[in-house]
PASEBA-1860 file (N, C-alpha, C; in nm, 3 decimals):
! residues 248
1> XXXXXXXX> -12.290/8.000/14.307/-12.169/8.026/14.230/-12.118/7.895/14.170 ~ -12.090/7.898/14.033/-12.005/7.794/13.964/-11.898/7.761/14.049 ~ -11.858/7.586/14.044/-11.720/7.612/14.074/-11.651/7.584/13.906 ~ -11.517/7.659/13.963/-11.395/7.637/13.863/-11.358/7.503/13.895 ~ -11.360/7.402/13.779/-11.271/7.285/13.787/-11.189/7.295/13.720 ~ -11.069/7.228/13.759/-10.942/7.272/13.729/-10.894/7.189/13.581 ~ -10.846/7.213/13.461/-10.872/7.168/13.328/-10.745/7.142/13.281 ~ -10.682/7.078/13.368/-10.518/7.035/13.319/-10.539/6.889/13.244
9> XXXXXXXX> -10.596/6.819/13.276/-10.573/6.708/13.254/-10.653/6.721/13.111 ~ -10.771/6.836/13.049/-10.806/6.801/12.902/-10.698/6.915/12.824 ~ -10.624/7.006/12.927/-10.526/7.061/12.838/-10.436/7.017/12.790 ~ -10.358/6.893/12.842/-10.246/6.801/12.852/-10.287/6.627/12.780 ~ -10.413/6.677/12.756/-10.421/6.535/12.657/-10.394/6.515/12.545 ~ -10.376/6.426/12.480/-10.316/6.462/12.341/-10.449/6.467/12.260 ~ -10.585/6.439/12.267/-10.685/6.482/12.193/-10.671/6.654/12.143 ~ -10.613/6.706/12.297/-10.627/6.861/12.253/-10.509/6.989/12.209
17> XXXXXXXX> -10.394/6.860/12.151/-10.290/6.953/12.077/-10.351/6.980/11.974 ~ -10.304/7.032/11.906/-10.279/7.088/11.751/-10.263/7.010/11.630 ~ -10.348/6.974/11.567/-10.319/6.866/11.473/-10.182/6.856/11.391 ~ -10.112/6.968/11.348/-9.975/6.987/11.314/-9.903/6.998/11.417 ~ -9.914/7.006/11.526/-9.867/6.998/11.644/-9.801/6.877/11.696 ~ -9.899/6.817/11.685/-9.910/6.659/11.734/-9.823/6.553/11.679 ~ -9.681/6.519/11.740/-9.622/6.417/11.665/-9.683/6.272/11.678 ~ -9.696/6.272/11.808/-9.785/6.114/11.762/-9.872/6.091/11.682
25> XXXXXXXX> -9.975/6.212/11.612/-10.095/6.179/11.548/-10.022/6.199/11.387 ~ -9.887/6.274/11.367/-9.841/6.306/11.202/-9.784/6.189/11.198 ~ -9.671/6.072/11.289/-9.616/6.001/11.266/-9.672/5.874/11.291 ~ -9.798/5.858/11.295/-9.930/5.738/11.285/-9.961/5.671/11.150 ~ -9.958/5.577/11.180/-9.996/5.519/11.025/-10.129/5.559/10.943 ~ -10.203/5.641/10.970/-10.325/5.689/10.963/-10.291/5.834/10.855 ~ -10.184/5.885/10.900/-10.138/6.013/10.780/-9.969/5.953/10.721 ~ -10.018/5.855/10.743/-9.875/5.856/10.605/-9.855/5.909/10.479
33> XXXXXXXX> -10.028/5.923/10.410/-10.031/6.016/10.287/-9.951/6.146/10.300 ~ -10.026/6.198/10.444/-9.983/6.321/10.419/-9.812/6.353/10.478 ~ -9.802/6.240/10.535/-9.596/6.258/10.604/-9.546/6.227/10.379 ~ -9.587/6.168/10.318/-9.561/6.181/10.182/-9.575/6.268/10.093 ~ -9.682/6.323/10.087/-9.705/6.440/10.044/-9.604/6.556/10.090 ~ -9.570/6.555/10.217/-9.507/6.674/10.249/-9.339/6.638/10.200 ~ -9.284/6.566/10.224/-9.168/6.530/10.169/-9.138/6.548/9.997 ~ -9.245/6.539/9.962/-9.237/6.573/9.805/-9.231/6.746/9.817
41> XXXXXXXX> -9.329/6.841/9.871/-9.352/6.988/9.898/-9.204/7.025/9.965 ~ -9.157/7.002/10.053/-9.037/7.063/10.084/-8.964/7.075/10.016 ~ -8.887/6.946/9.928/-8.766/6.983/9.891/-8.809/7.096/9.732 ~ -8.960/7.020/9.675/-8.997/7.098/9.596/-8.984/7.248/9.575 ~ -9.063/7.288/9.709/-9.061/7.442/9.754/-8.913/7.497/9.727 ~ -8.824/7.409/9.778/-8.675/7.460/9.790/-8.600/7.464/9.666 ~ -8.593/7.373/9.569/-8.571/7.406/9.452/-8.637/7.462/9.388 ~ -8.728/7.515/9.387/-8.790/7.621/9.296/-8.735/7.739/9.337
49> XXXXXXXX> -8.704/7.740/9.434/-8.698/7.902/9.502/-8.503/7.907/9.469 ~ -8.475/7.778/9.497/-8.310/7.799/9.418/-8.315/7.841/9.287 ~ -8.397/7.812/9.211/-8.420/7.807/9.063/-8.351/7.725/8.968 ~ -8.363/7.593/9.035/-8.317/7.446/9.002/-8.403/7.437/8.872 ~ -8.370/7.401/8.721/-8.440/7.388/8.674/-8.404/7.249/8.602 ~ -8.311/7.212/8.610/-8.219/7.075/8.593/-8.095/7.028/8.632 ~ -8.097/6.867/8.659/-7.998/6.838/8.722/-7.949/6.707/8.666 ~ -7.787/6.742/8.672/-7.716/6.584/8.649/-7.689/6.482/8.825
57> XXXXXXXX> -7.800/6.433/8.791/-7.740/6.275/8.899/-7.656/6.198/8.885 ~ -7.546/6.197/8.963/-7.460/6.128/8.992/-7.470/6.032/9.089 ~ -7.426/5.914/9.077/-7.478/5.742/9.194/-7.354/5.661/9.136 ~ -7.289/5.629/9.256/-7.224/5.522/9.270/-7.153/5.497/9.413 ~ -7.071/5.359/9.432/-7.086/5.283/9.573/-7.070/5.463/9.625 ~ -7.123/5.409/9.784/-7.115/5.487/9.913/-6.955/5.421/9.998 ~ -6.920/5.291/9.913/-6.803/5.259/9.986/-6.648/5.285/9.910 ~ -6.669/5.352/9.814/-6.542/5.420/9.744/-6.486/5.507/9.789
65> XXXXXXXX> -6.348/5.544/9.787/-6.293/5.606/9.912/-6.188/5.705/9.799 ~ -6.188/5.791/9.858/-6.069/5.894/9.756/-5.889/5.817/9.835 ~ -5.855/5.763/9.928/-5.777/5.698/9.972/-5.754/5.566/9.962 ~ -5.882/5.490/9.878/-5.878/5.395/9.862/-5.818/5.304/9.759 ~ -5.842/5.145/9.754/-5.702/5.098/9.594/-5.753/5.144/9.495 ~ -5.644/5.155/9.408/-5.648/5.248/9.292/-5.707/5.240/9.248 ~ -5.839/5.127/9.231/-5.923/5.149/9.158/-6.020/5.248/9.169 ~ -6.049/5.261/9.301/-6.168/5.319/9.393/-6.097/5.477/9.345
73> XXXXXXXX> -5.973/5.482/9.397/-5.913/5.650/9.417/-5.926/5.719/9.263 ~ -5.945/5.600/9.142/-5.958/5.636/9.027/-6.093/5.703/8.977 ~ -6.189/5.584/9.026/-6.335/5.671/9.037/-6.390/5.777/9.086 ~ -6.327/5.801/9.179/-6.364/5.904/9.323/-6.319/6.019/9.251 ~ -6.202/6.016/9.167/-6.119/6.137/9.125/-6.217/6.189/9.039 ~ -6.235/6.095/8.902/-6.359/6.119/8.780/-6.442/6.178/8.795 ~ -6.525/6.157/8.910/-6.629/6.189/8.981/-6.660/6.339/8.997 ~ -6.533/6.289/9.097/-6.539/6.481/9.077/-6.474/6.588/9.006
81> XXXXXXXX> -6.390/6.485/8.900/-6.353/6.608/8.779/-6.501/6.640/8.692 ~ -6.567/6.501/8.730/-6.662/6.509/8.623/-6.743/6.625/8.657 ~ -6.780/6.642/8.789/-6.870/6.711/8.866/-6.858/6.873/8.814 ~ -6.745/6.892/8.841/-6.647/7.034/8.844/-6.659/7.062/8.683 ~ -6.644/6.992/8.609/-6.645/7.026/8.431/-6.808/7.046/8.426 ~ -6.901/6.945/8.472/-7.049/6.959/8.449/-7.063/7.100/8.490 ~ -7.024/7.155/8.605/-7.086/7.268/8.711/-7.018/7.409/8.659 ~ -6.910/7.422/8.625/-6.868/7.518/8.558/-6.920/7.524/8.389
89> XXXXXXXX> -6.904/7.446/8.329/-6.965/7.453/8.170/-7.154/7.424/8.137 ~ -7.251/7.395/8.241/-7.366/7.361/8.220/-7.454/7.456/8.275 ~ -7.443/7.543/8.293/-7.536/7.650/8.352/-7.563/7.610/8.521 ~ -7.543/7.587/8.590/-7.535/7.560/8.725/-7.460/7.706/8.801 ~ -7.409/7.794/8.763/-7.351/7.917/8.792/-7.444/8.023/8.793 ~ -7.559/8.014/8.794/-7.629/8.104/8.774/-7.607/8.262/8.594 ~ -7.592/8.116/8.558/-7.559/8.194/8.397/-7.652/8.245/8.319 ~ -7.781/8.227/8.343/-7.922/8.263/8.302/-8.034/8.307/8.366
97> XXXXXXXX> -8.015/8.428/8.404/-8.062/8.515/8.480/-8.148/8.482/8.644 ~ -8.061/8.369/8.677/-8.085/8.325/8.806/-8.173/8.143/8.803 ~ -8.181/8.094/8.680/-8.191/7.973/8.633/-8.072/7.897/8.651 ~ -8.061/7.791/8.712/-7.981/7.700/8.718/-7.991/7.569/8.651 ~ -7.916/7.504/8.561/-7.926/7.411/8.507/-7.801/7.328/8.498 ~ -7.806/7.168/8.495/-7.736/7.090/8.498/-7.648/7.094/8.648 ~ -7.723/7.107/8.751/-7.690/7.093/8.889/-7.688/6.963/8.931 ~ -7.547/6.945/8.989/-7.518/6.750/9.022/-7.596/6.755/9.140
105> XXXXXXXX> -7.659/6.617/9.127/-7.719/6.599/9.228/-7.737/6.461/9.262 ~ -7.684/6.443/9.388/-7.658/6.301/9.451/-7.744/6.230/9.584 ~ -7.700/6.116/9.590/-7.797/6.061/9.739/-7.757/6.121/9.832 ~ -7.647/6.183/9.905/-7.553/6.267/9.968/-7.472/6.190/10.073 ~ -7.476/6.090/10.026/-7.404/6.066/10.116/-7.235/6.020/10.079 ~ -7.187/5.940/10.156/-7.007/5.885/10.090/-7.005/5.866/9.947 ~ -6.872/5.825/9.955/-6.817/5.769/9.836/-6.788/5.880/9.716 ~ -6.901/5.811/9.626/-6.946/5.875/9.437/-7.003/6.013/9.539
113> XXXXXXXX> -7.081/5.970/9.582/-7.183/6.075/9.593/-7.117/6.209/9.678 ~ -7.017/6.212/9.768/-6.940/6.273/9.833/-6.855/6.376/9.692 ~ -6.767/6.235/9.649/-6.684/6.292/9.527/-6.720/6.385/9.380 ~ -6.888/6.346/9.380/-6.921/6.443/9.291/-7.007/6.621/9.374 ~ -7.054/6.577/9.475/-7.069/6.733/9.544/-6.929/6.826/9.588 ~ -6.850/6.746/9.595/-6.726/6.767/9.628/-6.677/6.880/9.520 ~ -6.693/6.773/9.348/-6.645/6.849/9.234/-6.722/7.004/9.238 ~ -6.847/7.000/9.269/-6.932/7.094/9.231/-6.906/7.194/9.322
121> XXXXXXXX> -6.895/7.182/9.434/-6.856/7.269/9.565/-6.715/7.353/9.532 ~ -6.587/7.320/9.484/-6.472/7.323/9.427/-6.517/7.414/9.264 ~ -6.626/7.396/9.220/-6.643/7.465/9.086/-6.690/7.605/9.140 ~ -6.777/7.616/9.265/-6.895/7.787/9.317/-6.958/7.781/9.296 ~ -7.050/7.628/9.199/-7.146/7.593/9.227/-7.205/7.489/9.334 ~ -7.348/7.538/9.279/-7.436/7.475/9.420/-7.442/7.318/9.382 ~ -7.460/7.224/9.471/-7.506/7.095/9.440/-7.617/7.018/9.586 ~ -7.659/6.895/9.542/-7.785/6.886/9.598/-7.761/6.731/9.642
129> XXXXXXXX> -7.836/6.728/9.809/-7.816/6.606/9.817/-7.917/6.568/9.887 ~ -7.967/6.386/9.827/-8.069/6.407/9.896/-8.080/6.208/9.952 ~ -8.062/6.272/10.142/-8.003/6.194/10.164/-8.166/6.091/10.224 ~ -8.086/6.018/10.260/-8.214/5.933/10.305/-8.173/5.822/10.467 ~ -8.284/5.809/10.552/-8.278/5.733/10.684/-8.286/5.605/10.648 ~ -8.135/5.569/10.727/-8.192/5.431/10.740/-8.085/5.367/10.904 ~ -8.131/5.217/10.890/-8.132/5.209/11.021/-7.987/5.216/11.081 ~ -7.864/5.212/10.972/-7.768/5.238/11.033/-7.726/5.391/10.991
137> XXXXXXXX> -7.765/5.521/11.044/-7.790/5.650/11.006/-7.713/5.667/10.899 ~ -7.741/5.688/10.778/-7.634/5.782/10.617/-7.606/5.898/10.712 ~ -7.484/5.975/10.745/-7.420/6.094/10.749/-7.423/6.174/10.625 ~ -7.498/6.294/10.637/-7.480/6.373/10.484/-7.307/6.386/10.484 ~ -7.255/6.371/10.337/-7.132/6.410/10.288/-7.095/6.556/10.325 ~ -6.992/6.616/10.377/-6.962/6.750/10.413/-6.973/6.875/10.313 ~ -6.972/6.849/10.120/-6.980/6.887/10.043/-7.072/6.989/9.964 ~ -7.159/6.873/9.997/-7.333/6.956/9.927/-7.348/7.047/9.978
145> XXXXXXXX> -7.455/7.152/9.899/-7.508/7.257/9.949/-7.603/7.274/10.060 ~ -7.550/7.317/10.195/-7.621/7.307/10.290/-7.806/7.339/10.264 ~ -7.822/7.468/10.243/-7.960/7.476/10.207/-8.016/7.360/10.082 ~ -7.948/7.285/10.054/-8.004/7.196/9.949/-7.935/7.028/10.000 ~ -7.959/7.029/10.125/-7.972/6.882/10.181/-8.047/6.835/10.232 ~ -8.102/6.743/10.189/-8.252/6.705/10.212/-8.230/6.523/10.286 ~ -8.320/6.538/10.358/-8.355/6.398/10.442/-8.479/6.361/10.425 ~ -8.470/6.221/10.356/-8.598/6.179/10.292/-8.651/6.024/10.421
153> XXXXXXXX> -8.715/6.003/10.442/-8.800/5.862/10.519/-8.850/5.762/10.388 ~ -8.887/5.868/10.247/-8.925/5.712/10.197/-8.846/5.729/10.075 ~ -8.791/5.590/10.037/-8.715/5.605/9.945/-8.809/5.607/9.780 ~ -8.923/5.624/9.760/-8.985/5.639/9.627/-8.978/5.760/9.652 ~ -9.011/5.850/9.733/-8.984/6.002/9.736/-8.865/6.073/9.692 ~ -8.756/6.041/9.705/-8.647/6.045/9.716/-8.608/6.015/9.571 ~ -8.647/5.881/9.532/-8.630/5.811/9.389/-8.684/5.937/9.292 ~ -8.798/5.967/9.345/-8.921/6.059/9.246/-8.815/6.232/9.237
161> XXXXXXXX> -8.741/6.265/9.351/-8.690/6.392/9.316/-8.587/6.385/9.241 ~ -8.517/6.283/9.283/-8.403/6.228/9.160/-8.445/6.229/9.065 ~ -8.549/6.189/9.038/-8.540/6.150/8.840/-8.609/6.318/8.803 ~ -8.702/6.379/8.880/-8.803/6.462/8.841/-8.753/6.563/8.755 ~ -8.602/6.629/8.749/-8.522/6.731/8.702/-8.421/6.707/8.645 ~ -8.432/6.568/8.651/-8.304/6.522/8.569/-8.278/6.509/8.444 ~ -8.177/6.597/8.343/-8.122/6.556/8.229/-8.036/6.510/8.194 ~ -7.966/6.370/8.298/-7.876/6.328/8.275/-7.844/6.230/8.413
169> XXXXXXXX> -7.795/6.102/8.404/-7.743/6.010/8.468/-7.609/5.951/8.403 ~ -7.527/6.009/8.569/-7.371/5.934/8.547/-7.361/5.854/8.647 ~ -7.369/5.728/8.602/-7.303/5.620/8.706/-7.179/5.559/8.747 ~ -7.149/5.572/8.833/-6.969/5.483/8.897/-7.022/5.396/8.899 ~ -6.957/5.296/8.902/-6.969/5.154/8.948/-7.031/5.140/9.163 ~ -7.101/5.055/9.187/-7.167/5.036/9.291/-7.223/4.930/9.288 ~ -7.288/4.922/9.403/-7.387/4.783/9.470/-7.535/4.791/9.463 ~ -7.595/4.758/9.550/-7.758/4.725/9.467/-7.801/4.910/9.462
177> XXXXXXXX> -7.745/4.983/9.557/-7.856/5.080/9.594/-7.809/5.154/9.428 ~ -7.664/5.146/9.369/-7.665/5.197/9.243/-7.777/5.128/9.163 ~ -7.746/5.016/9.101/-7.868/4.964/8.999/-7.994/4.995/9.045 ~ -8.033/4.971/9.182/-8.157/5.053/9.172/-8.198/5.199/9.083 ~ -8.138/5.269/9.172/-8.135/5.408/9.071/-8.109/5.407/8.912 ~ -7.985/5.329/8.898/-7.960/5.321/8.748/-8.131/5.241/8.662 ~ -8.150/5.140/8.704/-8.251/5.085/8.672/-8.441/5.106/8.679 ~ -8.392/5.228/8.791/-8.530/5.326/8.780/-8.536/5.387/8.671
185> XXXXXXXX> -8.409/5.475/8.658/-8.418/5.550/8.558/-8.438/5.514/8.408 ~ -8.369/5.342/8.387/-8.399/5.316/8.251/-8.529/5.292/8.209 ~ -8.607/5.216/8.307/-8.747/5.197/8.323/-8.808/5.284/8.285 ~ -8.820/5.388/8.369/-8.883/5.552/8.329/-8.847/5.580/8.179 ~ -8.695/5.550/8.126/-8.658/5.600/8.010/-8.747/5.499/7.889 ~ -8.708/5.382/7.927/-8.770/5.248/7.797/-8.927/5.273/7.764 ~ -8.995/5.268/7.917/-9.107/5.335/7.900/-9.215/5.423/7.848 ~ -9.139/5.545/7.885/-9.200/5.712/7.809/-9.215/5.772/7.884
193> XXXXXXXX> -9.199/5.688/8.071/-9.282/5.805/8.163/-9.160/5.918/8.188 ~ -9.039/5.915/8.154/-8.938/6.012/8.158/-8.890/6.081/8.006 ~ -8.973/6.120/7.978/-8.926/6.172/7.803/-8.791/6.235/7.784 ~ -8.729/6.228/7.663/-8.599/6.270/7.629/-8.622/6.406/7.629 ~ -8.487/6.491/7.690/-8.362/6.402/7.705/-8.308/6.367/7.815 ~ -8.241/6.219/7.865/-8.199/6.175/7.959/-8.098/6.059/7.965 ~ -8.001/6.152/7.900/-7.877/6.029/7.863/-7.827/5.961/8.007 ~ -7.837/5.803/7.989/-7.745/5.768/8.112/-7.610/5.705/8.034
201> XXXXXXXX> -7.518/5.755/8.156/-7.372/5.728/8.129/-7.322/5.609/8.178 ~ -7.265/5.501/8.164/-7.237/5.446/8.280/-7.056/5.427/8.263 ~ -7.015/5.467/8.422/-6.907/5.508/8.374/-6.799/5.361/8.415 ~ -6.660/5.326/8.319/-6.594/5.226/8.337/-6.688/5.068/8.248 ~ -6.685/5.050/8.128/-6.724/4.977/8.055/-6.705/4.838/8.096 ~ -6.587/4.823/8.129/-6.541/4.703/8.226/-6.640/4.645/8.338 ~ -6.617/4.753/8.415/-6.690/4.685/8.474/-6.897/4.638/8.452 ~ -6.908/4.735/8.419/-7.070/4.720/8.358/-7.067/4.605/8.307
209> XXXXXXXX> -7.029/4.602/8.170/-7.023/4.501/8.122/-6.976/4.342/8.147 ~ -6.922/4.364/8.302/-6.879/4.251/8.362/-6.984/4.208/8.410 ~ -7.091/4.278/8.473/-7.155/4.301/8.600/-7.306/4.257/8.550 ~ -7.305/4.321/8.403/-7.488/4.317/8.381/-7.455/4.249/8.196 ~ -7.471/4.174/8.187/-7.494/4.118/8.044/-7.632/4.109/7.957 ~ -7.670/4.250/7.885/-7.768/4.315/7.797/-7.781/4.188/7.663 ~ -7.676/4.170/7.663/-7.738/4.059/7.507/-7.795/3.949/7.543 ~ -7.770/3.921/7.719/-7.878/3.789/7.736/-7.997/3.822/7.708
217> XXXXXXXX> -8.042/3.935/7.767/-8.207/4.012/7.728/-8.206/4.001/7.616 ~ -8.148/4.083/7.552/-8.162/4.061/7.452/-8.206/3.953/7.346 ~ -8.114/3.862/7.372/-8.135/3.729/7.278/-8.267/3.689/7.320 ~ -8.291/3.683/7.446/-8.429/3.637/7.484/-8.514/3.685/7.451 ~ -8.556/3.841/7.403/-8.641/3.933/7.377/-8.707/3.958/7.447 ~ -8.629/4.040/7.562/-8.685/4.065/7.678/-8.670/4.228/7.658 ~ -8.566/4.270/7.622/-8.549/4.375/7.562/-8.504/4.409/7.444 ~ -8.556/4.524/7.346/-8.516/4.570/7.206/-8.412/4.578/7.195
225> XXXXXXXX> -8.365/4.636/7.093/-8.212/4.643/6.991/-8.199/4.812/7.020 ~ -8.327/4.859/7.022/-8.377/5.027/7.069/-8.298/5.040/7.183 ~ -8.337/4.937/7.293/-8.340/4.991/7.396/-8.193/5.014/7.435 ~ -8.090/4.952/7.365/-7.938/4.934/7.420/-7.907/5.055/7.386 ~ -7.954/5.183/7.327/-7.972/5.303/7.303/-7.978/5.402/7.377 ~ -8.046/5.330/7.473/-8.063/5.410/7.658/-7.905/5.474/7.722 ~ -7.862/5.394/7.672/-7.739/5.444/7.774/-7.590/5.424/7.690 ~ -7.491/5.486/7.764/-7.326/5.485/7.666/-7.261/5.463/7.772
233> XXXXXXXX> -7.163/5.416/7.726/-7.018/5.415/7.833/-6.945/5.507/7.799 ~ -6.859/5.569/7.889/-6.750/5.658/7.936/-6.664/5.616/7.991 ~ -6.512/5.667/7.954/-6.410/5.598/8.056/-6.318/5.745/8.124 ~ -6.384/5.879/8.079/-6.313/6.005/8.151/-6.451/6.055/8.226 ~ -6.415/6.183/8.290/-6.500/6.239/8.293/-6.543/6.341/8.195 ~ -6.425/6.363/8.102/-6.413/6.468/7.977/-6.548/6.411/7.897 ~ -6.550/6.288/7.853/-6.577/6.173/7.779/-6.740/6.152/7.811 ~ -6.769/6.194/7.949/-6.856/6.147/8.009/-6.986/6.286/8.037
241> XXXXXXXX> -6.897/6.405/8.007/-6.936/6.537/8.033/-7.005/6.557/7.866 ~ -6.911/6.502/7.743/-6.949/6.536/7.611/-7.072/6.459/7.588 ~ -7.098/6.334/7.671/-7.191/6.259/7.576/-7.363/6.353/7.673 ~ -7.328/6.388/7.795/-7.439/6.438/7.828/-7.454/6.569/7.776 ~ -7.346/6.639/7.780/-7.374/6.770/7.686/-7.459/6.780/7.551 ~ -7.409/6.695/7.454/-7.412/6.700/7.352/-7.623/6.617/7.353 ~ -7.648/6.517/7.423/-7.744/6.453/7.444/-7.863/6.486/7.515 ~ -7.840/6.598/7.635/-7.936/6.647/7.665/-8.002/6.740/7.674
END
């Protein structure tokens, strides 16, 4: 007679989980393709099935406060008037037979990004946030649309869903993680790899123009006379709602 040996120890090894099973073997540096790949498929899957078919991004600081000095409480407000005028007047209501268009969509977390899901939430439309890890944890904003909050690990993923549906960038004033975004997007725009239309706004002229000085490029010929074309200033959200309307 055979004996039975007892097979705990190859049931309990990690050779013999489940390859989707297996967190040590998905979170290995060995499938990072595929921990990337899938982060693009989720949120993908999910806006399609919302029937997201475009969206206005909204970015600015995470440290602007609707309580904060007047300058801040000034932006925060815009934000989300702007949000609320985009979301009611842009097809985001499901105004086309279950197509959604011109849906704000933010990093999700504080500040801008709070104040414009905020507007949109306050309009009965949906809005989208898509937040991202880092080492001191982002809290999603309370605002966004729950089924449409997303937690990203890499930030080109994240970058890539932002721009992918977008017909339109409104910027508040912010710190690097804004110009990043703002400056992805012009790239993509100067480029070709983001074809029109994709007006960026940037909102409060003052300060932009304090902050980033275009005619030095300029003079240097680092950049065209074209390219200052990329983008407009706004100082409402009324102001800021017409130039993307009318532009994208």
């Amino acid at each position: 007679m055979t004996e039975k040996r007892d097979n705990t120890a190859q049931k309990t090894s990690s050779s013999f989980r489940l390859a989707a099973m297996d967190a040590d073997f998905l979170l290995g540096d060995s499938t990072r393709g595929a921990r990337f790949m899938l982060e693009y498929q989720k949120a993908e899957d999910v806006l399609r099935e919302a029937g997201i078919r475009s969206t206005i991004v909204v970015f600015g600081s995470a440290r602007i406060r609707e309580d904060g000095p007047d300058q801040h409480r000034r932006w925060y407000g815009e934000a989300r008037r702007f949000a609320r005028i985009a979301s009611e007047q842009g097809g985001a209501m499901l105004a086309n037979g279950g197509i959604r268009d011109h849906v704000i969509a933010t990093g999700g977390g504080p500040g801008i990004m709070e104040a414009a899901n905020r507007g949109a939430t306050e309009a009965g439309a949906p809005s989208i946030g898509f937040n991202i890890t880092l080492p001191h944890e982002q809290e999603p904003n309370g605002w966004s649309t729950p089924e449409l909050t997303f937690n990203f690990h890499y930030f080109a993923m994240r970058k890539m869903h932002l721009a992918m549906r977008a017909i339109g960038l409104v910027v508040f004033p912010g710190g690097f993680g804004t110009l990043d975004e703002l400056f992805e997007i012009l790239t993509l725009r100067q480029t070709g790899k983001m074809p029109p239309p994709c007006p960026v706004v940037l909102f409060d002229r003052a300060y932009w123009t304090s902050l980033i000085n275009v005619d030095v490029q300029l003079a240097h010929g680092f950049i065209a006379e074209e390219d200052l074309k990329l983008f407009s200033f706004a100082e409402t959200a009324e102001e800021a709602w017409e130039i993307v309307r009318v532009k994208s």
